[in-house]
Residue, then its C-alpha position, 0 to 999 in steps of 0.5 A: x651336646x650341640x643345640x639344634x634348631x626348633x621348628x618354626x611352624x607347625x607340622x601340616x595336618x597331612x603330616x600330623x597323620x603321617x607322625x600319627x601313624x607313626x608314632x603308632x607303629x612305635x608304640x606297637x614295637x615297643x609293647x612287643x618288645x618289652x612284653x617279651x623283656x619282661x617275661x625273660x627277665x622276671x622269669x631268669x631273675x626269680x631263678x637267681x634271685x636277681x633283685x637288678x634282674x626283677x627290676x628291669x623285668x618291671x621295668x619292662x612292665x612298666x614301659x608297656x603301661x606307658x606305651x599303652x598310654x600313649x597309644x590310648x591318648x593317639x587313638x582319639x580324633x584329638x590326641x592333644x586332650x589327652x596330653x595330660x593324663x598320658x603324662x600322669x600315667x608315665x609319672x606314676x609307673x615311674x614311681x612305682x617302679x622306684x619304689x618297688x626296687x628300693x624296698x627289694x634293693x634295701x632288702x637284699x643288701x641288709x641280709x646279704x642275699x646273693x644272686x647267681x649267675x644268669x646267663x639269660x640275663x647277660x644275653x637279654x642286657x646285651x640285645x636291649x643295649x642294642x635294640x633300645x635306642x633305636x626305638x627310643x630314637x625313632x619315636x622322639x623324632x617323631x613326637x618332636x616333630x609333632x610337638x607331643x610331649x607324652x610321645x616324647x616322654x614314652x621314648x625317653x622311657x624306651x631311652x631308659x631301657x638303655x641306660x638299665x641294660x648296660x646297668x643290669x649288664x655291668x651288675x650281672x657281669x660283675x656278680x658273675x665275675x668276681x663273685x661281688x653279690x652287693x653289686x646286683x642290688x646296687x644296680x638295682x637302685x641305680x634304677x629305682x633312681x633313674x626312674x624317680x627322675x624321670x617320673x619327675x620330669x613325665x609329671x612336669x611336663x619336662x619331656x623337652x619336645x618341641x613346640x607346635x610355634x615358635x617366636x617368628x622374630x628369633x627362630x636363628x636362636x631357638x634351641x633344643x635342650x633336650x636331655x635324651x638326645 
């Protein structure tokens, strides 16, 4: 990925509102959204006892917790203060999540449970592929701009959703297909390890936002490694 150039100065206290505002309005989006994700997707994954299915559905859950996070840390007078925790918060629902589907995953693999076709599962894998990186687009612009790591790392949790949905998609698909019932768990855990790593990098502060000041003598030579795009 081609690097891109950092800002050298910090966003104007005008325009600090403006992201702000903005930041919000996403944060919004994605509560909305993902409210509604995770009770289509809990509910169609109990029914056929879909572990990939139930994961995404928390996954959904989760996303909302982080989200709230940030909208908490956004609604004080210093939203910077609040960094830290915010990013805790995501770390650890991250982790939770991991968790969570491993056990399922491992479980479902030594019985040999099946799962069944969900046809509202393809159809809500699909409109998420859809949907997701829009919104994970919009609000990483945006927290880099401001230089907010928790905003960044709350996209790169909407980021997330994309890669599950075409992993959900690609394990229902193939399950609905040929009939292979180890590809559902399979995809779960393909999860549980994508959301280790980013519970890892929300605890570290890894979220590759961009800083409020650069240095003045090489700002030609800055660059954004950012891993989410």
């Amino acid at each position: 990925m081609a690097a891109t150039a950092l800002p050298t100065t910090p966003p104007s206290t005008a325009r600090r509102a403006v992201l702000t505002r903005r930041i919000r309005l996403f944060v919004a989006a994605t509560v909305t959204y993902n409210v509604v994700e995770a009770i289509i997707a809990i509910t169609a994954g109990a029914r056929a006892s879909s572990t990939a299915l139930i994961g995404f559905g928390l996954d959904s859950v989760i996303e909302v917790s982080s989200a709230a996070a940030v909208a908490w840390q956004f609604s004080g007078v210093d939203p910077e203060r609040r960094e830290r925790a915010a990013l805790r918060v995501i770390a650890v629902s991250f982790y939770a999540l991991a968790a969570y589907v491993t056990v399922e995953s491992v479980h479902a693999l030594i019985d040999g449970d099946q799962a069944g076709h969900s046809t509202v599962g393809l159809a809500l894998a699909a409109v998420s592929l859809a949907v997701m990186p829009l919104l994970s687009a919009a609000q990483r612009r945006a927290g880099r701009e401001l230089g907010s790591a928790s905003a960044v790392a709350d996209s790169r949790q909407t980021l997330l959703c994309t890669y599950l949905s075409a992993v959900l998609l690609a394990g229902l698909a193939v399950n609905s297909l040929f009939g292979w019932w180890w590809a559902d768990p399979a995809a779960a855990l393909v999860i549980a390890a994508v959301a280790v790593k980013e519970g890892r990098d929300a605890w570290r502060g890894d979220t590759c936002c961009a800083p409020t000041t650069a240095p003045a003598t090489s700002p030609a030579t800055a660059t954004d490694d950012c891993c989410c795009g």
